[in-house]
Backbone as CSV, one residue per row, in Angstrom:
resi,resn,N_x,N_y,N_z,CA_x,CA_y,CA_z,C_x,C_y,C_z
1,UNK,1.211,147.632,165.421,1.579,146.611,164.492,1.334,145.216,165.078
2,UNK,1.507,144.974,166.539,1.103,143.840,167.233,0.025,143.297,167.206
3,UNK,-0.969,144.515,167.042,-2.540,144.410,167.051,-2.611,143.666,166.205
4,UNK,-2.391,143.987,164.642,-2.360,143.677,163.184,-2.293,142.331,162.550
5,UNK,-0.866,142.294,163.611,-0.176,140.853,163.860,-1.155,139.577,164.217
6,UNK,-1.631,140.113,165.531,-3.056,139.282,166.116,-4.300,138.824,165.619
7,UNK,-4.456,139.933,165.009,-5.378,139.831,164.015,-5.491,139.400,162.853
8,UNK,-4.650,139.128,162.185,-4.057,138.431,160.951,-4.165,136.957,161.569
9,UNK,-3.341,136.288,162.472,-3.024,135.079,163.086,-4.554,134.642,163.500
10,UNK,-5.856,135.686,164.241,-6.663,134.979,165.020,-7.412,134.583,163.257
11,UNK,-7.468,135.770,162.463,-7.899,135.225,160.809,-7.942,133.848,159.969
12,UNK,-6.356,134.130,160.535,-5.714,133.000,159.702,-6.586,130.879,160.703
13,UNK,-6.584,131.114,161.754,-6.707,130.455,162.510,-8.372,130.003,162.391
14,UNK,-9.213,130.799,162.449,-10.593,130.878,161.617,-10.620,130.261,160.748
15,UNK,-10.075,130.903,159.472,-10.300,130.333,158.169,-9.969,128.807,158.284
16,UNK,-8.696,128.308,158.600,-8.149,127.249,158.727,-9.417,126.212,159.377
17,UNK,-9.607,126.567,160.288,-10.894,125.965,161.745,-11.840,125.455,160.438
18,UNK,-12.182,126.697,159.687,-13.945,126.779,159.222,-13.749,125.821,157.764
19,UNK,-12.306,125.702,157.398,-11.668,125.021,156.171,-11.912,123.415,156.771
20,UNK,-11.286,123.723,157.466,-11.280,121.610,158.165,-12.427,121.108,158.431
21,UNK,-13.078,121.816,159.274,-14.474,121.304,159.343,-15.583,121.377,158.024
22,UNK,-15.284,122.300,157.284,-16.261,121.888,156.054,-15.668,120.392,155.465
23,UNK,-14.336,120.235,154.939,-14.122,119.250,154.504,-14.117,117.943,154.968
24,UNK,-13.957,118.201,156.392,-14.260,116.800,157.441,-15.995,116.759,156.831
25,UNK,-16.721,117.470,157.113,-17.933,117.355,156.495,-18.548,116.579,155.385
26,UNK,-17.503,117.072,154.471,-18.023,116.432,153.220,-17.084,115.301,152.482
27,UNK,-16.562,114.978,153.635,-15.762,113.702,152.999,-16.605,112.114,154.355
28,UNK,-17.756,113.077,154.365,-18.633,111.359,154.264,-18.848,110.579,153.437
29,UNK,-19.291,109.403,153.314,-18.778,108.277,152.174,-19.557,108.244,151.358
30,UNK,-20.996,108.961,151.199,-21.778,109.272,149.808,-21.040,110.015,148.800
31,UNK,-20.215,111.176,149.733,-19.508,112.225,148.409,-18.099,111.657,148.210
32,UNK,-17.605,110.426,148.520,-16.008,110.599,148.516,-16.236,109.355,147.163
33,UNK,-15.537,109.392,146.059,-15.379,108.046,145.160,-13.659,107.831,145.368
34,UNK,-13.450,106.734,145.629,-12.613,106.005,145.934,-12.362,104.351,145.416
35,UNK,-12.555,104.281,144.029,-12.768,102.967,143.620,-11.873,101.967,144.226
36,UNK,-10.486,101.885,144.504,-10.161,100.851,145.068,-10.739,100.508,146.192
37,UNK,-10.989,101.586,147.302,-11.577,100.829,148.403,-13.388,100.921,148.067
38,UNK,-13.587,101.266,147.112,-15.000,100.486,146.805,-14.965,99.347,145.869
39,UNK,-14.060,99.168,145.435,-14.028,97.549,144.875,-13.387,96.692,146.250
40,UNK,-12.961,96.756,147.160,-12.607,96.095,148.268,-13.880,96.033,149.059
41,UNK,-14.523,97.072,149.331,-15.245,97.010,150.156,-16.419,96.253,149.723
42,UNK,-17.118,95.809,148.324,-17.576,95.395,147.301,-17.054,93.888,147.648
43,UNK,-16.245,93.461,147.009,-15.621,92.330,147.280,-15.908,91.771,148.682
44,UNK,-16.007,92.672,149.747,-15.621,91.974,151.136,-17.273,91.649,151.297
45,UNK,-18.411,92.495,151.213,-19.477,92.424,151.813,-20.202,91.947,150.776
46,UNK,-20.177,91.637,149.277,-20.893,90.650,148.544,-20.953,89.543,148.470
47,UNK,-20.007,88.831,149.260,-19.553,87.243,149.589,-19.204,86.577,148.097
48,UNK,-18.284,87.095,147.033,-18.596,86.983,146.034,-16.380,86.466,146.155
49,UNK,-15.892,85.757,145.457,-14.680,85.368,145.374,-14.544,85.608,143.607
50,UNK,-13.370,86.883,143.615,-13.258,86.840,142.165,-12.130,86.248,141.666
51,UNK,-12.220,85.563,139.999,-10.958,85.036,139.975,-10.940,85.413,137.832
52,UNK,-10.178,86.718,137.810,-10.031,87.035,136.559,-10.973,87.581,136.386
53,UNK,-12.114,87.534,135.380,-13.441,88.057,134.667,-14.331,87.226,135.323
54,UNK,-13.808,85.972,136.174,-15.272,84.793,137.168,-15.217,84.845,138.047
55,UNK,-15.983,84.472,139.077,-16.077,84.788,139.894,-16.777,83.618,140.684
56,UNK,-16.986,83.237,141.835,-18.112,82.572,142.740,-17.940,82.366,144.126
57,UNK,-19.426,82.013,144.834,-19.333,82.293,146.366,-18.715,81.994,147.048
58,UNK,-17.679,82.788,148.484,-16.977,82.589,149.300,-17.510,80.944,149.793
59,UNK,-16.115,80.469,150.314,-16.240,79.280,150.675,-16.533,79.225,152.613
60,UNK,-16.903,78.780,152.924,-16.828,78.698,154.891,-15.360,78.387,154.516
61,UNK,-14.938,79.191,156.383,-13.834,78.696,156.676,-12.436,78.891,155.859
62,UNK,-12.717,79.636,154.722,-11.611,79.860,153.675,-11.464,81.408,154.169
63,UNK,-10.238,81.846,153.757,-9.561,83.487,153.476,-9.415,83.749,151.747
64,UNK,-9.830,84.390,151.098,-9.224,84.690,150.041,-8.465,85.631,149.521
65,UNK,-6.987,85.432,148.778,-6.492,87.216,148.162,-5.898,86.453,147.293
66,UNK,-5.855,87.815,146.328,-5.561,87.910,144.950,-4.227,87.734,145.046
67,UNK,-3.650,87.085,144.176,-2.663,85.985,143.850,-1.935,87.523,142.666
68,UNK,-2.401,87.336,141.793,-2.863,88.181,140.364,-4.091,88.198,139.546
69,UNK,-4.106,88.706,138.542,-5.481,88.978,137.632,-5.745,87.971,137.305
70,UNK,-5.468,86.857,137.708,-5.747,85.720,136.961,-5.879,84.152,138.514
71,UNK,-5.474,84.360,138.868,-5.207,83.639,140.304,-5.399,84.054,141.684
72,UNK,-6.598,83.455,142.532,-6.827,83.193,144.042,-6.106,82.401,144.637
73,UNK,-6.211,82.433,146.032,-5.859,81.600,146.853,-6.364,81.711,148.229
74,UNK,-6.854,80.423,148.310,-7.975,80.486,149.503,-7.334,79.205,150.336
75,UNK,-7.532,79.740,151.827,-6.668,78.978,152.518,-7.243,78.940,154.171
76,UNK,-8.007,77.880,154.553,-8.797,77.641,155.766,-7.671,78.092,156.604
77,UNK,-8.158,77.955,157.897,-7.546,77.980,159.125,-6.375,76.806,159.688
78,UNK,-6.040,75.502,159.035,-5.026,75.153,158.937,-4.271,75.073,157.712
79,UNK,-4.398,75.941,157.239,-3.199,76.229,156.237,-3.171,75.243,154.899
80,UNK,-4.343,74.776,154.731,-4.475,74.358,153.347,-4.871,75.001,152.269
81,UNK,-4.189,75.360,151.164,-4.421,76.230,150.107,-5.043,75.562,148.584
82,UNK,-5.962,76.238,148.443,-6.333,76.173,147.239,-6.441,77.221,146.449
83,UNK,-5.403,77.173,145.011,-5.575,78.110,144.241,-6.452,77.633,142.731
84,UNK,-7.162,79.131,142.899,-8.141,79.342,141.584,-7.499,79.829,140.525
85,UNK,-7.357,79.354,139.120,-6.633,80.761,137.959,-7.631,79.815,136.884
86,UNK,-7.894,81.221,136.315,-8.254,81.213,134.692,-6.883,81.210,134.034
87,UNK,-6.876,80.128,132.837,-5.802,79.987,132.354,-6.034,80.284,130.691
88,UNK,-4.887,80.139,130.002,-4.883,80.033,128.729,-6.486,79.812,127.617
89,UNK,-7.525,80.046,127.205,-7.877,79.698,126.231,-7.501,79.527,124.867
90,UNK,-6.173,79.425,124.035,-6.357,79.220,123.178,-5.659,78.006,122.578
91,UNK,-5.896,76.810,123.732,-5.472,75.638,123.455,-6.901,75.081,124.395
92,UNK,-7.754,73.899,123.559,-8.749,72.971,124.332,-8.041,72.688,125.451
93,UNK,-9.026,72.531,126.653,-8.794,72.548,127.860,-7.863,70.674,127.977
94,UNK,-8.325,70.185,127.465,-8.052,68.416,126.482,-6.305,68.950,126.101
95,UNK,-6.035,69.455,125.362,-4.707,69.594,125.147,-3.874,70.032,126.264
96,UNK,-4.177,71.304,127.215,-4.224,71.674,128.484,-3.534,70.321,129.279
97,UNK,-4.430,69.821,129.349,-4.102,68.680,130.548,-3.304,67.565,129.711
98,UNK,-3.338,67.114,128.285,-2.384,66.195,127.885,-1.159,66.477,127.808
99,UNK,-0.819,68.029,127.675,0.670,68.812,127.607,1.358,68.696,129.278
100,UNK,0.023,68.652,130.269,0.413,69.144,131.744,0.881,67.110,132.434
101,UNK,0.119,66.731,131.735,0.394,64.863,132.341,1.404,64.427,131.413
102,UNK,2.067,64.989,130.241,2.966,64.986,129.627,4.242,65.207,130.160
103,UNK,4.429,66.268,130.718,5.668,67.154,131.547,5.628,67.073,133.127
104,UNK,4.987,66.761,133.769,4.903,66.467,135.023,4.784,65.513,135.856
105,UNK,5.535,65.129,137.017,5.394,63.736,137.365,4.123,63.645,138.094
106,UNK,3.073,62.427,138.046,2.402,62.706,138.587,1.468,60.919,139.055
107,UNK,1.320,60.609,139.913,0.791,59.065,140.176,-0.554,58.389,139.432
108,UNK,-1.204,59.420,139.617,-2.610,58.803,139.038,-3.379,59.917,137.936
109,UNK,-4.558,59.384,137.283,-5.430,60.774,136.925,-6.707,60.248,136.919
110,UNK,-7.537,60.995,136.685,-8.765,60.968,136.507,-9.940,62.036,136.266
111,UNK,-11.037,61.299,135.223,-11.615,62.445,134.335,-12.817,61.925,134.935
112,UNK,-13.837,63.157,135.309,-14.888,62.554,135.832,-15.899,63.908,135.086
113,UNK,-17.239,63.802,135.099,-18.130,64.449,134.737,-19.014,65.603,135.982
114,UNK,-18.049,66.325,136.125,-19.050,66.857,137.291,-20.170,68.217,137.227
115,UNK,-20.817,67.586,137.127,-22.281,68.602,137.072,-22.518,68.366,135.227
116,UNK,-22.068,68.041,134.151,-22.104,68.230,132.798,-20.558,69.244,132.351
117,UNK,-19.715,69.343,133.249,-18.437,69.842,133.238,-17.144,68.431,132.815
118,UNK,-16.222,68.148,131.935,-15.615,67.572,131.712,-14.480,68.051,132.533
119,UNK,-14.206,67.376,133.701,-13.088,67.526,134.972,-11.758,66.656,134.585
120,UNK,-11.037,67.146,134.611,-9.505,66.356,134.671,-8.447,66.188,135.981
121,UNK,-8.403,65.142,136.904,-8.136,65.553,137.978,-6.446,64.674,137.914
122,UNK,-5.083,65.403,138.431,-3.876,64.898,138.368,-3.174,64.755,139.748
123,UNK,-3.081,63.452,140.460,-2.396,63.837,141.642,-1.143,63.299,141.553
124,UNK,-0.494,63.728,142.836,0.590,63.662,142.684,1.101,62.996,144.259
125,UNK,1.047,61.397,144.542,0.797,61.305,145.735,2.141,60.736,146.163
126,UNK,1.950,61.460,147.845,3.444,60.981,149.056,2.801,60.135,149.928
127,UNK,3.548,59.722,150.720,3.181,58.617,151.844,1.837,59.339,152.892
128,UNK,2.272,60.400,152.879,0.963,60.987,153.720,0.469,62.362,153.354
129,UNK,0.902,62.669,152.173,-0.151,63.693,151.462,-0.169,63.453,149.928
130,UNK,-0.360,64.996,149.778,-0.623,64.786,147.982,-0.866,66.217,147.535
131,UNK,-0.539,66.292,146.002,-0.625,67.399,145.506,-1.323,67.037,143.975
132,UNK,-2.760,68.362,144.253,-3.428,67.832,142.700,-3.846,68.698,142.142
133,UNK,-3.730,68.795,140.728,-4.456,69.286,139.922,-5.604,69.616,138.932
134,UNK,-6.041,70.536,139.011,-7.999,69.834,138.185,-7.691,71.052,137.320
135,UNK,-8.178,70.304,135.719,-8.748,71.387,134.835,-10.058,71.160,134.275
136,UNK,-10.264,72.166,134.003,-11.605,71.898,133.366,-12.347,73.634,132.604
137,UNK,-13.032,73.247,131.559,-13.360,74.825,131.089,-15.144,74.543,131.077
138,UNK,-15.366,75.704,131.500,-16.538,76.499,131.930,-17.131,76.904,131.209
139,UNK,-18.091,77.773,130.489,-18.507,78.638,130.038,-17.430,79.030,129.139
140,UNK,-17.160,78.502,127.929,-15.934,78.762,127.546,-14.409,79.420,127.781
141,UNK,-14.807,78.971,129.179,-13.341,79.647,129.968,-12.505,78.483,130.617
142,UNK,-11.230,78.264,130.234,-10.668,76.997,130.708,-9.632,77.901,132.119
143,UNK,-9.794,76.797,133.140,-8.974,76.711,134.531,-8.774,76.161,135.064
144,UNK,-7.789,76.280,136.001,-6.920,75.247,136.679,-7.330,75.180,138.102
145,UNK,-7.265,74.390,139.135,-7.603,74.264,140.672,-6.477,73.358,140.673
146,UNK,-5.739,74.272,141.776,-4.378,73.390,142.445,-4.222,73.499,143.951
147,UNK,-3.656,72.289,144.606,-3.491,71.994,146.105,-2.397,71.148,146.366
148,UNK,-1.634,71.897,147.259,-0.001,71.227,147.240,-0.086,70.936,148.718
149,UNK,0.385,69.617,149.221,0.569,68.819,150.547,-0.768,68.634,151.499
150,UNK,-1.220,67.833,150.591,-3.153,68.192,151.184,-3.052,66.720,152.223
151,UNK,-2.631,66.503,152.725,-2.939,65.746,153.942,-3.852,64.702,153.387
152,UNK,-3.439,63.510,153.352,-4.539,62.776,152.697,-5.930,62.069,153.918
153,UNK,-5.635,62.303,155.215,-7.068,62.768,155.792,-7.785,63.985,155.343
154,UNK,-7.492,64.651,155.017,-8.750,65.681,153.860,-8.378,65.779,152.701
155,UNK,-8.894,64.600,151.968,-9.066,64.373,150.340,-10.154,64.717,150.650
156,UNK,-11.267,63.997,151.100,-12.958,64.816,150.777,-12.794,65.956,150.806
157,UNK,-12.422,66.193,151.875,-12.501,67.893,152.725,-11.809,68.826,151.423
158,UNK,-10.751,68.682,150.943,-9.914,69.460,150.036,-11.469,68.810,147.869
159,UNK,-11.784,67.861,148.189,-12.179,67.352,146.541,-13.237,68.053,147.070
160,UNK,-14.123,67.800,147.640,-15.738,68.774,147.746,-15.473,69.875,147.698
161,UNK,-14.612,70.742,148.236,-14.675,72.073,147.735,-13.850,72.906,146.488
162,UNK,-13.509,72.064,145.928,-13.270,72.003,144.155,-13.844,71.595,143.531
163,UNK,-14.857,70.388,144.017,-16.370,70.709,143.345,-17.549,71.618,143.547
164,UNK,-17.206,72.376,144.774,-18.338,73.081,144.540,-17.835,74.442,144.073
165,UNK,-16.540,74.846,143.775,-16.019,75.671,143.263,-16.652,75.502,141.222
166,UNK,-16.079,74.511,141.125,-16.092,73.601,139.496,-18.010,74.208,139.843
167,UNK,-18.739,74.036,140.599,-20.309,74.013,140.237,-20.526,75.416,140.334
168,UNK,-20.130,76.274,140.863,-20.437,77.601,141.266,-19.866,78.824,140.748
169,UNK,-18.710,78.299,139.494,-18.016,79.268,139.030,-18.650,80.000,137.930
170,UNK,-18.569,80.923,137.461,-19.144,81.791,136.505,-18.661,83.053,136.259
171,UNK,-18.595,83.089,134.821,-17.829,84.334,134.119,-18.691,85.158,134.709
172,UNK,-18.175,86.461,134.908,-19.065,87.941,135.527,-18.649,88.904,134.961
173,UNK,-17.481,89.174,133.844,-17.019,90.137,133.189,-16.430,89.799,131.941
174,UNK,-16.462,90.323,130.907,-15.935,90.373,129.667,-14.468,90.845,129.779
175,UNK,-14.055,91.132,130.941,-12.882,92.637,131.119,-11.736,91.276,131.068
């Protein structure tokens, strides 16, 4: 019966062996679908920054993660943040910003034309920083770009790369 015993166990021990290694086998990354980590992995190596259904190219020097379905946030190496969101369409991007300079305190504004884009820019300034807001709609998609305690030695540094965000953005999905 010991024999039996042994023999059953060295069986069992086989099968198991010849089980793991097939499946170690075939869980190389042609046969495995795994959409979240192929939309991550997608995301990481297309240099592509998504924000809702738009999307556009990683910035130098920025980190980006998803906020929500609707909002980024990208944030260099000293800790300045800029968030991306697609907002509301079913108020003109014009009403948008007269409702938002309406309800909010805010020092200055200004509307500038950038690229053939109608920009609305709202700051909100302290003795040595500032916090601002830009709307503007796209491709019939209206959004917001916001930056809270931006050091007012990088106003360029923080406004150029909300314009080249504002130049580079583009719907990529209907979803």
């Amino acid at each position: 019966m010991k024999k039996l015993y042994a023999l059953l166990a060295i069986l069992i021990v086989i099968y198991v062996v010849f089980n793991v290694s097939g499946m170690a086998a075939s869980l190389d990354n042609n046969n495995v679908t795994d959409n979240v980590t192929d939309n991550v992995t997608e995301n990481l190596t297309d240099n592509t920054i998504y924000v809702g259904a738009s999307s556009f190219p990683t910035l130098d020097d920025f980190n980006d993660s998803y906020l929500n379905d609707t909002t980024t946030s990208l944030v260099d190496k000293d800790g300045m943040a800029i968030y991306v969101s697609e907002i509301d369409n079913s108020e003109s991007i014009e009403n948008i910003y007269n409702n938002f300079i309406g309800s909010t305190a805010h020092t200055s504004t200004q509307t500038i034309d950038q690229n053939g884009v109608t920009t609305y820019f709202v700051y909100n300034t302290g003795s040595e920083s500032y916090d601002a807001d830009i709307f503007f709609n796209k491709n019939g998609q209206n959004y917001q770009i916001s930056g809270d305690g931006i050091p007012l030695s990088n106003s360029d540094y923080f406004i150029n790369h909300c314009k080249t965000i504002i130049d580079t953005l583009n719907i990529t999905s209907t979803s």
